[in-house]
Each structure stands twice: as C-alpha cells, then as structure tokens.
C-alpha positions as CSV (number, residue, x, y, z in Angstrom):
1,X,-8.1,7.2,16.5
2,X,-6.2,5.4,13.8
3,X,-4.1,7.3,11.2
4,X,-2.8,6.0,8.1
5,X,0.1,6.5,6.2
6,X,1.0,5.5,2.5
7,X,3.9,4.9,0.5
8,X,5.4,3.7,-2.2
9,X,3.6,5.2,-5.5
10,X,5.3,6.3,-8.2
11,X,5.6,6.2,-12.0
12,X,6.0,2.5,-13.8
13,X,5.7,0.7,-17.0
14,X,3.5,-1.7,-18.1
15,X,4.2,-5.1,-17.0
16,X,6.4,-3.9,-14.1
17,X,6.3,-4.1,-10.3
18,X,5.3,-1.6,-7.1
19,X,4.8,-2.2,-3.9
20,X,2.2,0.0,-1.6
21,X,2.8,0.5,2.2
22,X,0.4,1.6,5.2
23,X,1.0,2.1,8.2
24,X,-1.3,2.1,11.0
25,X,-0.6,4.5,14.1
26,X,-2.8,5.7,17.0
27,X,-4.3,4.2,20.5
28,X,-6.5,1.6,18.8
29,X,-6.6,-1.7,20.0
30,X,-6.9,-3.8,17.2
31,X,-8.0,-3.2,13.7
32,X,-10.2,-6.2,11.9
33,X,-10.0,-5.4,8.4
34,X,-7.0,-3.5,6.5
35,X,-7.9,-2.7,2.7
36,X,-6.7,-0.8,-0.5
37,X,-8.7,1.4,-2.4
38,X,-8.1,3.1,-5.6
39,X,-9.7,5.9,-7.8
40,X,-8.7,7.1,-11.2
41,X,-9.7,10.3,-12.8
42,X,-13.2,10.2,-13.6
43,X,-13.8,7.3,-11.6
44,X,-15.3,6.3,-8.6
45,X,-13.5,4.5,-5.5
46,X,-13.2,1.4,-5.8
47,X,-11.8,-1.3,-3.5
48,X,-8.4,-3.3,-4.9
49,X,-8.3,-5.7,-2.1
50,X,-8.9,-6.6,1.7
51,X,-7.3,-8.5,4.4
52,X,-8.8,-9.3,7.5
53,X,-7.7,-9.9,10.7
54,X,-7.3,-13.6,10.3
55,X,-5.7,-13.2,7.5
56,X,-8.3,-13.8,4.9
57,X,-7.9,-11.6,1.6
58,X,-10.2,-11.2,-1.2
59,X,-9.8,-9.3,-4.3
60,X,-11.5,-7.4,-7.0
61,X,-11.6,-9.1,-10.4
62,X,-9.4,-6.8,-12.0
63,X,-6.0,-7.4,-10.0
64,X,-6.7,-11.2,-9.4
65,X,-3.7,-13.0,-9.7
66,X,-1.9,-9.8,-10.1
67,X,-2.1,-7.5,-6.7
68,X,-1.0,-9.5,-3.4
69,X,-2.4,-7.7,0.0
70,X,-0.3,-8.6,3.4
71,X,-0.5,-7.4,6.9
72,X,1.9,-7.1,9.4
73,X,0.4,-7.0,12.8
74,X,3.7,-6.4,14.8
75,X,3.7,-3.0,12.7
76,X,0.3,-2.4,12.2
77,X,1.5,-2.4,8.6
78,X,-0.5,-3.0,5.1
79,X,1.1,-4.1,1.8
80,X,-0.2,-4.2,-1.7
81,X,2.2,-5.9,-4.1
82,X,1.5,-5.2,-7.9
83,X,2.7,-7.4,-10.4
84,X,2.1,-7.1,-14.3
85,X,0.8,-3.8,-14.1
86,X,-1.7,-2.5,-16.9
87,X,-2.5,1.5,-17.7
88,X,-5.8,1.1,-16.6
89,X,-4.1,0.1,-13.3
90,X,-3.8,4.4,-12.8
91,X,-5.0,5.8,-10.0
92,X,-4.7,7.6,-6.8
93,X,-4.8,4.3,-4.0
94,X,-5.8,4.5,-0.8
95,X,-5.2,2.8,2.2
96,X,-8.8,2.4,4.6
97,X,-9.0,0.6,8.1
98,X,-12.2,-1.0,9.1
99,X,-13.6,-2.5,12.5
100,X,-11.2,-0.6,15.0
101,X,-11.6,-1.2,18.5
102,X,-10.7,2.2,20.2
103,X,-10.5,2.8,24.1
104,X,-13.1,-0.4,24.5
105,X,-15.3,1.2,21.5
106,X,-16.0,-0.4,18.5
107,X,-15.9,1.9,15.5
108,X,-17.0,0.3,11.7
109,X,-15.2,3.5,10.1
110,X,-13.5,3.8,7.7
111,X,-10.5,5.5,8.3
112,X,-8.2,7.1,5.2
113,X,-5.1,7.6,4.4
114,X,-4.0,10.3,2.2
115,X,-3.3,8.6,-0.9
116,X,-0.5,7.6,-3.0
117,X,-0.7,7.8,-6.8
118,X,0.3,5.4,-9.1
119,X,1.1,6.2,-12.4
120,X,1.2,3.0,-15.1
121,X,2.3,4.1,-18.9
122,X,1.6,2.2,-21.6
C-alpha cells in the first residue's frame, strides 16, 4: 500500500515562488509514475504534471515553462516547483501515484494524498 504525504502549500503572490513535496511511504516496490494534481473551487481535477519512472515529465499547458516536477527515488519523494505564479494557479493540489508494484502485484491505482492548498492573490 502506498501513502502519500504533501507539503508545502500556503498563501503567495502573484509572480512568486512555492515548492510542493510528496512523500511516498509503504511496502511497495516501485512506483512508475509520480504526478500532481490540482482542483480549484468549482472545478474539476485536473493533472499539473507527471514524471515517470525514467524520468520523463510532461505538463499541462497551463504551467509549461512555469511548474518543474522532480522525483527522488532514494526518498520516494515528489516535487513540484512553481515559478511565476498566476491567481488562476488556486487550488487544492494533490499528489497521486500510479503503476505500483505491491508484494509482486501490479496495481494501476491511483493513490492520493490528502491535499495541500495553494492560495495565489492577485
């Protein structure tokens, strides 16, 4: 079973800086893809970025060349730097793990952490 953690939320202006954490615990083996959600008020989930276990990321439009996701594997930990940060940047984010190999079992999930909010004024 996997359980996630997050940190680092909090209340900042536009154009500033936050960093996200996850971390990771349980008897899992490996975990293949690592991701951050988000969801504003009114709004549906919707995924920020990914990093997989090779190290490939991909983004959603909106954070491109803003948002930086990194994984530590030594600590099972997940980042999400955000740079240049917009009001519309508000939301509740979420930390999900994908593909976990469990006790020889493959499981697709995906797991949740509890959220951390993020709070961007204008």
């Amino acid at each position: 079973q996997v359980q996630l953690v997050e940190s680092g939320g909090g209340l900042v202006q536009a154009g500033g800086s936050r960093r996200l954490s996850c971390a990771a615990s349980g008897r899992f083996f490996s975990i293949n893809d690592m991701a951050w959600y988000r969801q504003a008020p009114g709004n549906e989930r919707e995924l920020v970025a990914v990093v997989r276990s090779g190290g490939r990321t991909n983004y959603a439009d909106s954070v491109k060349d803003r948002f930086t996701i990194s994984r530590d594997n030594a600590t099972n930990t997940v980042y999400l730097q955000m740079n240049s940060l917009k009001p519309e940047d508000t939301a509740v984010y979420y930390c999900a793990a994908a593909g976990v190999k469990i006790s020889g079992s493959y499981f697709p999930g995906p797991y949740w952490g509890q959220g951390t909010q993020v709070t961007v004024s204008s």
